[in-house]
C-alpha positions in Angstrom: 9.7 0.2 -7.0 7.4 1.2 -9.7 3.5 0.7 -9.8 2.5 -2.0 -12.2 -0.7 -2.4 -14.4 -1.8 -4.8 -16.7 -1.8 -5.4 -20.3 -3.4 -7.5 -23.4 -2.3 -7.1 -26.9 -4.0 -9.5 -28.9 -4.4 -9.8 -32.8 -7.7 -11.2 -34.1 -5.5 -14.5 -34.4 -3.3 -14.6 -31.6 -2.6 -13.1 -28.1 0.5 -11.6 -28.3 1.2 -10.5 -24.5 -0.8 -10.8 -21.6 0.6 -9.8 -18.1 1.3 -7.1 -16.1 4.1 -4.4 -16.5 5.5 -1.2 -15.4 5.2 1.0 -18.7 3.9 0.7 -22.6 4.7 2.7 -25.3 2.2 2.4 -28.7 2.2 4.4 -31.3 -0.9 6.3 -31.8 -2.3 8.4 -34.4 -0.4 11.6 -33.2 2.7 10.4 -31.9 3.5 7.8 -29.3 1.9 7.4 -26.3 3.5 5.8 -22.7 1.3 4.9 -20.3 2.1 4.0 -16.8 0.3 2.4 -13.8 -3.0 5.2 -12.9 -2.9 6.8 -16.2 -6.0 8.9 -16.9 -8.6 6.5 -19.0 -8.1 6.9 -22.5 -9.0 5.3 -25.9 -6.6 5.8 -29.0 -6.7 4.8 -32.6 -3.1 2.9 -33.2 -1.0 3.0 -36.4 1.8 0.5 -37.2 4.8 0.8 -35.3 7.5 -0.3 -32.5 4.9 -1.4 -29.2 7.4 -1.2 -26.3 6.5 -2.9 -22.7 9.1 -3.0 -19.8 7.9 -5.9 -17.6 8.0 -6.3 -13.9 11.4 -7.4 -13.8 12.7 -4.7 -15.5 13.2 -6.3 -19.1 12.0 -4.0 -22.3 10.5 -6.3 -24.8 9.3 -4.7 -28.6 6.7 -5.7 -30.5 6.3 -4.7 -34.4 2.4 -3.8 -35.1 2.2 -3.9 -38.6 -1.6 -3.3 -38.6 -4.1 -0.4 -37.3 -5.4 -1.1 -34.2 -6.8 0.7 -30.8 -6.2 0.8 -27.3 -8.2 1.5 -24.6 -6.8 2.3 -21.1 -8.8 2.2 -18.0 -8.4 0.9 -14.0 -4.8 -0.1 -14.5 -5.7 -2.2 -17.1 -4.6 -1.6 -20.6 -6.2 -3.4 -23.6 -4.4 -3.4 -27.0 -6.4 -5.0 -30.3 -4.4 -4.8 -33.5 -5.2 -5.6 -37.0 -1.7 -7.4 -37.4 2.0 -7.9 -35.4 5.0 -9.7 -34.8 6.6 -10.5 -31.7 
């Protein structure tokens, strides 16, 4: 079974997802980043673009950021904060 972290992607107007997973994919100035559970700390300026999350059970689930953003990942615990998106 795979190692699961947490993650927040919010939007200065709503939460969008809040829970914990087993991988994320944003895209990120220079290409695409995935992050799984006991990635390095890191902190990345986001572009718009397709935010993927498979979730503990398994399930992928997309999410369309339509805004710049950033994400900062750190302790198993990834923190998304985007100017705009759509579930």
């Amino acid at each position: 079974m795979a190692a699961i972290f947490h993650v927040n992607i919010s939007t200065p107007d709503k939460l969008i997802f809040d829970g914990n997973i087993r991988s994320l994919v944003a895209p990120a100035q220079k290409g695409y980043l995935g992050i799984l559970a006991n990635h390095a700390p890191i902190i990345a300026a986001l572009v718009p673009g397709k935010i993927s999350i498979r979730d503990v059970s398994g399930e992928t689930r997309a999410f369309n950021s339509t805004g710049n953003g950033f994400m900062e990942v750190s302790k198993n615990n990834a923190i998304l904060v985007l100017d705009s998106a759509e579930s």
